[in-house]
C-alpha positions in Angstrom: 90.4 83.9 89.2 88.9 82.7 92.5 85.3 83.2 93.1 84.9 85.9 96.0 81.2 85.8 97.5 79.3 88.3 98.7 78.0 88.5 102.5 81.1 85.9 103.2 83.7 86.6 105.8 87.6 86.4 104.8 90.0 87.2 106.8 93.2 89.0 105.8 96.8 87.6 106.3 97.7 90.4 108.4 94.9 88.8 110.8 91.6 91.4 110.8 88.2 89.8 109.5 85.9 92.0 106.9 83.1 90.8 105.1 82.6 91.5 101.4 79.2 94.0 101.0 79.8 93.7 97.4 81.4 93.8 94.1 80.8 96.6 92.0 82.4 97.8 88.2 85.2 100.4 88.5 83.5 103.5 86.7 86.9 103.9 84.4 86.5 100.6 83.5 83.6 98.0 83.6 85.5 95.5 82.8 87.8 95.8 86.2 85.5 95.2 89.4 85.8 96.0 92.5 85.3 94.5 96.2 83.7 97.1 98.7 84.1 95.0 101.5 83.9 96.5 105.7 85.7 95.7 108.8 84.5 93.6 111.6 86.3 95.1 114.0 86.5 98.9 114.9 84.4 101.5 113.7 83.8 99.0 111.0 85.0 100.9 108.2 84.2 100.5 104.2 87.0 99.7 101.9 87.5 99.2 98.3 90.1 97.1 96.6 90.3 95.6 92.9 88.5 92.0 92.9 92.4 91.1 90.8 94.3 92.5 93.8 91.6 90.9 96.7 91.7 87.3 95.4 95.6 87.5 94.7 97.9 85.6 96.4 100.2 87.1 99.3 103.3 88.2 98.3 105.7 85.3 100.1 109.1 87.1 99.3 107.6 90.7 100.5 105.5 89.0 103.9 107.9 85.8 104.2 106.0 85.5 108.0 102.7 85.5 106.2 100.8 81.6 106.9 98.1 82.2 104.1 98.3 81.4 100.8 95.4 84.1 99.5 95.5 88.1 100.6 92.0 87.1 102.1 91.0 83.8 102.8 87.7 82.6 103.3 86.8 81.9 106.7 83.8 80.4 109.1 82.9 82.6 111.7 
């Protein structure tokens, strides 16, 4: 699995930048974790996603227009 880093800015493929605030266990099952990561745009929301589901790779044959290779890549702000 690819190593997401806390305090690190990705940006999504859809375009909008977040930066991860951390990665906590899922209370159903530790052995899952899960990204809490917020916008930088907006009201800068919170969100939550599965660390398996953040670090995946973008679904080519559902987002065929998608340039990334990862859901969220790393980026340099």
């Amino acid at each position: 699995m690819r190593s997401i880093k806390i305090g690190h800015v990705y940006q999504h493929f859809k375009g909008n930048k977040y930066i991860v605030v951390d990665i906590v266990n899922d209370s159903e099952d530790k052995n899952n974790k899960i990204v809490i990561y917020q916008a930088l745009y907006g009201e800068h929301e919170r969100w939550a996603r599965p660390l398996s589901m953040f670090a995946s790779e973008v679904d080519h044959d559902k987002y065929p227009e998608a340039k990334q290779r990862w859901r969220f890549q790393e980026i340099m702000l």
